[in-house]
Short mmCIF file of the C-alpha atoms (twelve columns), coordinates in Angstrom:
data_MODEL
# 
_entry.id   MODEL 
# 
loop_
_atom_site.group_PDB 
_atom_site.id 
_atom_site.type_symbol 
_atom_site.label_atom_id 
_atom_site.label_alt_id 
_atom_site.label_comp_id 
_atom_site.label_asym_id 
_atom_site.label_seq_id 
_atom_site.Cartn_x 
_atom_site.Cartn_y 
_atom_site.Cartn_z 
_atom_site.pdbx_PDB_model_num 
ATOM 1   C CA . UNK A 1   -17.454 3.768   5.607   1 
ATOM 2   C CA . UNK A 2   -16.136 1.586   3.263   1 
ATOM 3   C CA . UNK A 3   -14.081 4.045   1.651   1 
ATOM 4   C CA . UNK A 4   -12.697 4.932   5.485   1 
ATOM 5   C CA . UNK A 5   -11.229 1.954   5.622   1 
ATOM 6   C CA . UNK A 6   -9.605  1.683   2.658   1 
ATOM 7   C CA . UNK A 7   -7.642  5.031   3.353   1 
ATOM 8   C CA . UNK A 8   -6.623  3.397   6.259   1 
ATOM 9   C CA . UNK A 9   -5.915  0.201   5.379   1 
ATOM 10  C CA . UNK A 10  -3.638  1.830   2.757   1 
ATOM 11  C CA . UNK A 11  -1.959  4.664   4.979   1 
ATOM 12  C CA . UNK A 12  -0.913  1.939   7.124   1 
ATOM 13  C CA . UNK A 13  0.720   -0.340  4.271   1 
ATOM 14  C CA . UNK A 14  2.671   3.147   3.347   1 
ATOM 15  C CA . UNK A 15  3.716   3.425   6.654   1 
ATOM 16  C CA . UNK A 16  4.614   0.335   7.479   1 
ATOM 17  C CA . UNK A 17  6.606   -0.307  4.043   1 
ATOM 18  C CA . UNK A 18  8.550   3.646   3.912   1 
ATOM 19  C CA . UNK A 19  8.729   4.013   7.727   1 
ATOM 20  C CA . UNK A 20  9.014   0.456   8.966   1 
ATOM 21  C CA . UNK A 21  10.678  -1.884  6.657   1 
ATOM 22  C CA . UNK A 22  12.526  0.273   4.268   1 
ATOM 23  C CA . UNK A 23  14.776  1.648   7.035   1 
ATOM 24  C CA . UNK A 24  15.038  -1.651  8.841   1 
ATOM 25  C CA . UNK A 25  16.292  -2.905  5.424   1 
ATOM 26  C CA . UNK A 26  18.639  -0.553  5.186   1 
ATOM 27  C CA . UNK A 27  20.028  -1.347  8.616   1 
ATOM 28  C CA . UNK A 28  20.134  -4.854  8.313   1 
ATOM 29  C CA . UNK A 29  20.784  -5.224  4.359   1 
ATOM 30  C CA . UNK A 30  22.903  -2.642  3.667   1 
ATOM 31  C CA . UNK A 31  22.308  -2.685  0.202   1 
ATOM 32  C CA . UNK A 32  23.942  -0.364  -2.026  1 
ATOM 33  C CA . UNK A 33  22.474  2.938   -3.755  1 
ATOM 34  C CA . UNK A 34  20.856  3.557   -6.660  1 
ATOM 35  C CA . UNK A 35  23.638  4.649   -8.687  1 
ATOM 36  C CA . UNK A 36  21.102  6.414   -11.251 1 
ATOM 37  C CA . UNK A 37  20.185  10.189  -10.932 1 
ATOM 38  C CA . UNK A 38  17.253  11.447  -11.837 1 
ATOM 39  C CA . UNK A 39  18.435  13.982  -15.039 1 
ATOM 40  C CA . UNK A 40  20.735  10.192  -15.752 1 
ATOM 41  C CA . UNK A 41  17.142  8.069   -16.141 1 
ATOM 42  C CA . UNK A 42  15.795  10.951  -18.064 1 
ATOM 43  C CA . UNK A 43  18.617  10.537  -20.582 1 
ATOM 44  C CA . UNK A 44  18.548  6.750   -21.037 1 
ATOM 45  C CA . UNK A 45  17.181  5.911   -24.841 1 
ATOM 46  C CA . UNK A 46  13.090  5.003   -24.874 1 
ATOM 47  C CA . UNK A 47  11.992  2.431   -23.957 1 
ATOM 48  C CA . UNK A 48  14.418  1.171   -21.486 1 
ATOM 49  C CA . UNK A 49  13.712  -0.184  -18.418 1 
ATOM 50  C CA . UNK A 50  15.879  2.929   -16.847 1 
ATOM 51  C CA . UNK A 51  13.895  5.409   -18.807 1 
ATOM 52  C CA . UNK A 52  10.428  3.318   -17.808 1 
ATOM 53  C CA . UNK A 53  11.470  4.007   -14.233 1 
ATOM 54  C CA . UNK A 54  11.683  7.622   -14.210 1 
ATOM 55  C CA . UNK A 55  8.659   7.672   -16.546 1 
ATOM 56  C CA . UNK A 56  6.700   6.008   -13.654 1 
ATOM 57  C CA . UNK A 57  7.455   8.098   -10.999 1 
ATOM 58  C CA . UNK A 58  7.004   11.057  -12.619 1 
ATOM 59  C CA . UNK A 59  3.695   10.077  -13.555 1 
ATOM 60  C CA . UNK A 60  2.834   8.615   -10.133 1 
ATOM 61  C CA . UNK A 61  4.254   11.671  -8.717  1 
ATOM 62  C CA . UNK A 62  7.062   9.439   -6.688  1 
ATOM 63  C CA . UNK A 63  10.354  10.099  -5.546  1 
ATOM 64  C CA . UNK A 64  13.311  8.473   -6.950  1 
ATOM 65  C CA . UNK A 65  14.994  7.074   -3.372  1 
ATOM 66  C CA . UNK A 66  18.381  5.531   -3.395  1 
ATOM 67  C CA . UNK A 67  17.228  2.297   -1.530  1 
ATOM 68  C CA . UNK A 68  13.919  1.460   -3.341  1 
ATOM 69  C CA . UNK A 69  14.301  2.064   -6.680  1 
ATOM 70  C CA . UNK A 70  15.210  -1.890  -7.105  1 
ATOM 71  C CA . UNK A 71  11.775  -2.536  -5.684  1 
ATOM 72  C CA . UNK A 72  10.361  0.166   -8.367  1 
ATOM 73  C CA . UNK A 73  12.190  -1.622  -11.156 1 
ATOM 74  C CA . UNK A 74  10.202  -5.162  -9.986  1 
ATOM 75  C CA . UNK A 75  7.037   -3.234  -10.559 1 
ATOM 76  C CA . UNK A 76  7.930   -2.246  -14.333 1 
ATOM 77  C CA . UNK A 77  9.250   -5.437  -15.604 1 
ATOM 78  C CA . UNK A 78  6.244   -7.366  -13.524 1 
ATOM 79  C CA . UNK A 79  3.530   -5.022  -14.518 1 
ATOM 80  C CA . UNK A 80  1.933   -4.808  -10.862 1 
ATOM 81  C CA . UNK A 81  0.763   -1.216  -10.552 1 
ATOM 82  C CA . UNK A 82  1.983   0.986   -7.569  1 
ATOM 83  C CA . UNK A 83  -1.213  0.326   -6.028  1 
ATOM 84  C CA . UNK A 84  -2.152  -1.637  -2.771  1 
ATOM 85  C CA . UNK A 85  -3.237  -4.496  -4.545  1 
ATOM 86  C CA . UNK A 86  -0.226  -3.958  -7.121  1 
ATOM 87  C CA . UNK A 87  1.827   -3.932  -3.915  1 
ATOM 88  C CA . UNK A 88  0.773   -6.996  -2.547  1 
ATOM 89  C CA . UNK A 89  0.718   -8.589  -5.852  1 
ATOM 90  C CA . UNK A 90  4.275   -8.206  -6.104  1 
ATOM 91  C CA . UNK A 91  5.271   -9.309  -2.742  1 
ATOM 92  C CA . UNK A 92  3.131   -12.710 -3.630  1 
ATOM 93  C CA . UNK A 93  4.962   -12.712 -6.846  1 
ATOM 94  C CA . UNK A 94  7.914   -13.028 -5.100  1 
ATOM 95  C CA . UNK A 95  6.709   -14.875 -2.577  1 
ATOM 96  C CA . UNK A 96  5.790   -17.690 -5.180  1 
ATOM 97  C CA . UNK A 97  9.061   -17.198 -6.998  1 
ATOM 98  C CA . UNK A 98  11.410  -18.497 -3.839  1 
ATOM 99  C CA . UNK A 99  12.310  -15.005 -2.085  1 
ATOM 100 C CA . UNK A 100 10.900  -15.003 1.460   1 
ATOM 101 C CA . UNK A 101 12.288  -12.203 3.480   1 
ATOM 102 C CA . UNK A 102 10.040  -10.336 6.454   1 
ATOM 103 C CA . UNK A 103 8.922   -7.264  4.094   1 
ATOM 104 C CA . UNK A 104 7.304   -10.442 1.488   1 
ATOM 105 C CA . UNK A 105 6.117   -11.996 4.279   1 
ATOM 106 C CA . UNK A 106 4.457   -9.511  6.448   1 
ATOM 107 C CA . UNK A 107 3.222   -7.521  2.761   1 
ATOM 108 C CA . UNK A 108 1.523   -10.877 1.904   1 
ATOM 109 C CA . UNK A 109 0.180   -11.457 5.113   1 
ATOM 110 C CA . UNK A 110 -0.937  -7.806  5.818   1 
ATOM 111 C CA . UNK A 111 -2.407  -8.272  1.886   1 
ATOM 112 C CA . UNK A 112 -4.890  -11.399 2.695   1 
ATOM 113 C CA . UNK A 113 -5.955  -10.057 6.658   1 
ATOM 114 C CA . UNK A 114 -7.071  -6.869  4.459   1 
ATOM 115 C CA . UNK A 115 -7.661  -7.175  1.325   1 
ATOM 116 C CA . UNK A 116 -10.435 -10.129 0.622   1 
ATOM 117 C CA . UNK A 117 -11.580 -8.387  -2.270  1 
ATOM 118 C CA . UNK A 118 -8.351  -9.151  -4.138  1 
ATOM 119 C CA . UNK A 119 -7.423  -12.563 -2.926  1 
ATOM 120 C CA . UNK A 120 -7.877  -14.075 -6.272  1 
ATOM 121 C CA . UNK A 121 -5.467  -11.629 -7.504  1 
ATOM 122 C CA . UNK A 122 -2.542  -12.572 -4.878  1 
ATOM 123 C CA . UNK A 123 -3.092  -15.967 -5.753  1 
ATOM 124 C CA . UNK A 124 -2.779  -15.687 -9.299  1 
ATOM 125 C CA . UNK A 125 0.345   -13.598 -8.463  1 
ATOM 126 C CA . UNK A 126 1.737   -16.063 -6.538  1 
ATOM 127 C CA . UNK A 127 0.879   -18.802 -9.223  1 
ATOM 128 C CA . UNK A 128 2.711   -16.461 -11.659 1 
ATOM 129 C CA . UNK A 129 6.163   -16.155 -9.253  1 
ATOM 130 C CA . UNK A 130 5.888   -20.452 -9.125  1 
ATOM 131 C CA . UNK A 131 6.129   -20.803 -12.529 1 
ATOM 132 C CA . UNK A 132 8.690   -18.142 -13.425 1 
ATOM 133 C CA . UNK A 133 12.609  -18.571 -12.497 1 
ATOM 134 C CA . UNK A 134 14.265  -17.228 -9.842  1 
ATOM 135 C CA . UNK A 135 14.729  -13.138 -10.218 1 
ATOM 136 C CA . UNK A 136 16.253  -12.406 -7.341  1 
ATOM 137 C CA . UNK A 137 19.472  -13.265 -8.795  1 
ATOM 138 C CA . UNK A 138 18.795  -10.681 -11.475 1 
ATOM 139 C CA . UNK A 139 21.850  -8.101  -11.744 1 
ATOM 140 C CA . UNK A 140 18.822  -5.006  -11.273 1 
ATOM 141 C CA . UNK A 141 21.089  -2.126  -12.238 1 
ATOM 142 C CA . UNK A 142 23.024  -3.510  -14.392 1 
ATOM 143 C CA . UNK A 143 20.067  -4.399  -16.753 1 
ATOM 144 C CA . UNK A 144 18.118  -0.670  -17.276 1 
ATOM 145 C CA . UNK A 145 19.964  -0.328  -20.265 1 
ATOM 146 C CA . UNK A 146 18.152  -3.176  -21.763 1 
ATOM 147 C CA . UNK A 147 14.348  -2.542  -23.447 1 
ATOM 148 C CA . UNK A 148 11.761  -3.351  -20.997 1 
ATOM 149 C CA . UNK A 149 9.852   -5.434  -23.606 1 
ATOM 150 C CA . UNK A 150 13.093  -8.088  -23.291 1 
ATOM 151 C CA . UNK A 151 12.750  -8.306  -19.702 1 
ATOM 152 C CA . UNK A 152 9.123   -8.288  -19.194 1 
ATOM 153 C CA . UNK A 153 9.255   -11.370 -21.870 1 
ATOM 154 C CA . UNK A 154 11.977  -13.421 -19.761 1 
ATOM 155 C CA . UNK A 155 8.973   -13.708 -17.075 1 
ATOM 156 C CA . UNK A 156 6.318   -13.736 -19.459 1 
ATOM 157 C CA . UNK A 157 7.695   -16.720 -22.096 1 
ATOM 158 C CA . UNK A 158 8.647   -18.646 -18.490 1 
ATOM 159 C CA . UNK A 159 5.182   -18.974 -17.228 1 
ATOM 160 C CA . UNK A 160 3.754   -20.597 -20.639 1 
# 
């Protein structure tokens, strides 16, 4: 049973993340595509963050899509896996770190209705986004140029 329920619990975050927020973002954001291909990721020098992207969603078997991959990026340079739990740790991350929009919110709140087995990881997610400065402001891709190591270390050396 208790697997049951996590199926669902996670079919429902997919759904309400690609089918639900993702094109309400798009409507209401209009944010501006990826401007990356595919074959362009797979040519960007090792260990970039660009070349870290395609490099995880070829090995999670994901799709590159135009108005996500900044959301992707977040998940490299913050080290929360593509998981439900890595999900909601993000969204606390940024939570923590100053952004609230509806996707953080409702992700957070759909995270601790569901999820008590990983509460002590949201919070020390949302500790972690506290601490560190503001990334919203980052310039996303502008930056996959730059080795991931030097980007994962502007949030890790802010939250000693």
């Amino acid at each position: 049973m208790y697997k049951f329920i996590i199926k669902v619990r996670s079919a429902v975050l997919v759904y309400l993340t690609h089918k639900v927020a993702l094109p309400f973002l798009k409507l209401v954001r209009k944010p501006k595509p990826f401007p990356f291909s595919r074959e362009q990721l797979l040519q960007m020098p090792e260990n970039t963050l660009g070349k870290k992207l395609i490099d995880m969603l070829e090995e999670k078997k994901l799709q590159l899509l135009p108005y996500y991959a900044k959301h992707d990026i977040k998940h490299i340079i913050l080290g929360y896996d593509t998981t439900d739990e890595g999900e909601v740790c993000l969204q606390c991350f940024m939570l923590g770190n100053r952004h609230l929009s509806f996707p953080v919110a409702a992700t957070v709140a759909y995270g601790f209705f569901t999820m008590p087995e990983h509460w002590s990881a949201f919070v020390k997610a949302f500790e972690r986004g506290k601490q560190c400065p503001p990334i919203e402001g980052w310039k996303w891709f502008e930056i996959l140029q730059e080795p991931v190591y030097e980007l994962q270390h502007k949030v890790d050396t802010a939250n000693k």
